[in-house]
N, C-alpha and C positions, 0 to 999 in steps of 0.2 A: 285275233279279231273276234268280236262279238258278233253272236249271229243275229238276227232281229227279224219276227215276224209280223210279214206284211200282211197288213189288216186289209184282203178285198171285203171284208164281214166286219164291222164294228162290233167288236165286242163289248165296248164301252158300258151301254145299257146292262147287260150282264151281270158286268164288274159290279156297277153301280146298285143292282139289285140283289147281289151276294152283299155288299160291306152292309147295306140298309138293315135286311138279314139280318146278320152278325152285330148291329147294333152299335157301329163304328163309325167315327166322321172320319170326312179323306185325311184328316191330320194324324189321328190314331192309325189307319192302314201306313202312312207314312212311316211314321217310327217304326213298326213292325215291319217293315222292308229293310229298314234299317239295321233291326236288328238280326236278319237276314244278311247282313252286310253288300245291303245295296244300296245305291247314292239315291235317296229319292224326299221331295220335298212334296207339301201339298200340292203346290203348285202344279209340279209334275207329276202329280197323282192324277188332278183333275183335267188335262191333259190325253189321259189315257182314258180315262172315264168319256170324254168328249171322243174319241178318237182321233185325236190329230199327234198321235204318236206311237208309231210302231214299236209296241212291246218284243222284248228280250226274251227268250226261254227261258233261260234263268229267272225271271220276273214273275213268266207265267205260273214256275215251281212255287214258288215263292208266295205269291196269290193264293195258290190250291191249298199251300200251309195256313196261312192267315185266315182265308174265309172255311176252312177245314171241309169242304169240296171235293167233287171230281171232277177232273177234266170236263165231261162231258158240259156238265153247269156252266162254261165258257161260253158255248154255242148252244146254247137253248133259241129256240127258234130259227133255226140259222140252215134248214133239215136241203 
């Protein structure tokens, strides 16, 4: 069973403020999920960016690789 973190914090704006950063559209962080081998489309990129989807651990790993981050850059503002 996968485990999945419940967002009481949207992390979305975050998200969305690491890829802009890094210079990426959700389609590009997409693929690189991917090739992370995790099932994710833009779609369900922008999703998690909105937060109306509780992120995976695995996902979050995976994010920290992509935007080359640390955790903490998740919850910026969030004190």
């Amino acid at each position: 069973m996968d485990q999945k973190i419940k967002q009481d914090f949207c992390i979305g704006a975050n998200l969305r403020a690491l890829r802009i950063k890094a210079g990426l559209t959700q389609e590009q962080v997409a693929i690189k999920m991917q090739l992370f081998g995790l099932n994710m489309s833009r779609d369900f990129y922008a999703h998690i960016e909105n937060g109306t989807y509780n992120i995976r651990a695995s996902e979050l790993v995976a994010f920290r690789a992509v935007f080359q981050c640390d955790y903490a850059d998740f919850f910026v503002g969030m004190d």
